[in-house]
MARKE-518571 format. One record per residue: residue in one letter; x, y, z of N, C-alpha, C in turn. Coordinates in pm, whole numbers, padded with zeros to 5 digits, always signed. Example, Ala and Ser with C-alpha at 12.3 -4.5 7.8 and 13.67 -1.06 7.14 Angstrom:
# MARKE-518571
A+01319-00569+00780+01230-00450+00780+01320-00330+00780 S+01285-00225+00708+01367-00106+00714+01290+00003+00787 
//
This chain:
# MARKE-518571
X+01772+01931+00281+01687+01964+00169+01612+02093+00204 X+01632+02210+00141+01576+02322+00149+01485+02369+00080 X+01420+02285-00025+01319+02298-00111+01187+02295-00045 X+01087+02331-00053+00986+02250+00037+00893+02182-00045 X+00891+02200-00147+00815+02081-00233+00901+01942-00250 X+01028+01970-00251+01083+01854-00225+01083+01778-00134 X+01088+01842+00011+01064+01799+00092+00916+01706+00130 X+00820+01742+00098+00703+01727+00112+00642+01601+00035 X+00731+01593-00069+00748+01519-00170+00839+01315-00106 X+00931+01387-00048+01022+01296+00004+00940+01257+00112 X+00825+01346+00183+00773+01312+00297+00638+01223+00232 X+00586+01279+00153+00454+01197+00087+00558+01024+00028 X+00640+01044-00040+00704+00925-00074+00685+00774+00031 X+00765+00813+00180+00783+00765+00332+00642+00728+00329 X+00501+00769+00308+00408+00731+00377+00390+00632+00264 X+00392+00702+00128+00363+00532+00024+00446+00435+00058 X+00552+00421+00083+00639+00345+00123+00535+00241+00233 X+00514+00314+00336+00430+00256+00456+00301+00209+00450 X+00221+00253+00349+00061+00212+00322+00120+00087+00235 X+00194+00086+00133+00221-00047+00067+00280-00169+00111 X+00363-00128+00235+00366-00234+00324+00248-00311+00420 X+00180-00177+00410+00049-00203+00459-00032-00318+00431 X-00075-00252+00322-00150-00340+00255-00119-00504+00168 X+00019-00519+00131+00062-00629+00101+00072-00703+00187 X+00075-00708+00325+00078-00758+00426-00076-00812+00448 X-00188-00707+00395-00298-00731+00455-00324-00847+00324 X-00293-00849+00247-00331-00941+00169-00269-01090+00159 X-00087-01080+00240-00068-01186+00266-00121-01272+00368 X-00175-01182+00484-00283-01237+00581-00433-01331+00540 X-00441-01235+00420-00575-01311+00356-00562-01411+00324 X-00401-01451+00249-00398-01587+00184-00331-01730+00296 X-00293-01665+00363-00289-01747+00520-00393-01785+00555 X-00462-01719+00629-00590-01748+00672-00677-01827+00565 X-00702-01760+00457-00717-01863+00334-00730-02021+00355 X-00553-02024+00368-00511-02158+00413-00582-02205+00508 X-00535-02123+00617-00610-02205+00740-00779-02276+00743 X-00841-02150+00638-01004-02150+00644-00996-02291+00562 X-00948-02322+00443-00925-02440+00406-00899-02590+00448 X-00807-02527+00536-00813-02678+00630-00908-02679+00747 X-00966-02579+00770-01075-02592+00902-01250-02590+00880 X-01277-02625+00792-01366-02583+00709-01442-02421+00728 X-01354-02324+00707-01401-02202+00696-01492-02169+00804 X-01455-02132+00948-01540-02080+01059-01577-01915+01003 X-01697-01891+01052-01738-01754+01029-01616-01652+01032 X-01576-01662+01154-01447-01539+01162-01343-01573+01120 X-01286-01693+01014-01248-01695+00955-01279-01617+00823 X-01402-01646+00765-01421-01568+00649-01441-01405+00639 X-01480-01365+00739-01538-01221+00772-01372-01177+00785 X-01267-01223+00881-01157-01148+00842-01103-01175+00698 X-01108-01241+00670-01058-01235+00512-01122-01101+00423 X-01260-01102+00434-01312-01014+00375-01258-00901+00444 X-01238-00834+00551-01217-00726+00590-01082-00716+00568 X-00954-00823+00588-00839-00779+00529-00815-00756+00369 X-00931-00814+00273-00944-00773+00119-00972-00619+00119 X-01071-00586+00232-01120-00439+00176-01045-00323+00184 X-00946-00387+00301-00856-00248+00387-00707-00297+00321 X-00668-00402+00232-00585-00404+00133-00594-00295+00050 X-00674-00372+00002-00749-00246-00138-00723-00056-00114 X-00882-00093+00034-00886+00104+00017-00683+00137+00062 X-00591+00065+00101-00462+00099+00137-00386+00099+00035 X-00383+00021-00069-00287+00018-00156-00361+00143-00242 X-00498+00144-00311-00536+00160-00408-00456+00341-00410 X-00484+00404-00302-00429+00605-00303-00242+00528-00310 X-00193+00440-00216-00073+00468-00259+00046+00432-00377 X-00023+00307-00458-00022+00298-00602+00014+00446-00649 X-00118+00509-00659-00123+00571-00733-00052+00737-00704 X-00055+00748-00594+00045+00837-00489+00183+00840-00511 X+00246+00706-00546+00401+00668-00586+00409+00690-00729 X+00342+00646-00812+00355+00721-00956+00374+00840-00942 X+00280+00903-00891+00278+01051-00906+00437+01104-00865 X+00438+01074-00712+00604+01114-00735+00730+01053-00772 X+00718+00930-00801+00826+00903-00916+00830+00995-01074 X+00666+01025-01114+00708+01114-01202+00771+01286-01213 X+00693+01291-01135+00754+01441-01039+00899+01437-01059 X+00950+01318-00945+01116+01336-00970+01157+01311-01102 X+01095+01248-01192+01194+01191-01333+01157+01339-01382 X+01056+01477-01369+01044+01554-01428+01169+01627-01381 X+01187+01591-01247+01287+01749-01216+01400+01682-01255 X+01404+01566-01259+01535+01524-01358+01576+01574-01490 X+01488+01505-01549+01475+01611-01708+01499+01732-01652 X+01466+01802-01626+01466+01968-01558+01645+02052-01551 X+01693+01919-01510+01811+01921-01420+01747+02013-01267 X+01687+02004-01205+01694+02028-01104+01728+01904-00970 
//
């Protein structure tokens, strides 16, 4: 690929790719632990990681949501484009 917006593009893509694994993960952790806090009657560091894997879900998904739109539309433009 000799473009460099394309490139850069394909490279920003790779990291949404990776923050959304990120963060879905951090939230399947939450609902584990969840569990666990449920059957143990909720120890402090039980709840405090929950909360901290909610927040760093969030601030992780929330830029790459919106990061992956952006270049999915990008490419459907240079599609239309024919480029």
């Amino acid at each position: 690929m000799t473009d460099p917006v394309r490139r850069q593009r394909a490279q920003v893509a790779r990291g949404v790719g990776l923050a959304k694994r990120v963060g879905y993960t951090c939230f399947l952790l939450t609902l584990v632990l969840f569990g666990i806090g449920l059957a143990t009657g909720f120890p402090e560091i039980i709840a405090t990681t929950i909360v901290l894997l909610l927040v760093a879900g969030s601030l992780t998904l929330l830029p790459a949501i919106i990061l992956g739109y952006a270049v999915r539309t990008a490419e459907r433009e240079d599609r239309a484009r024919g480029l």
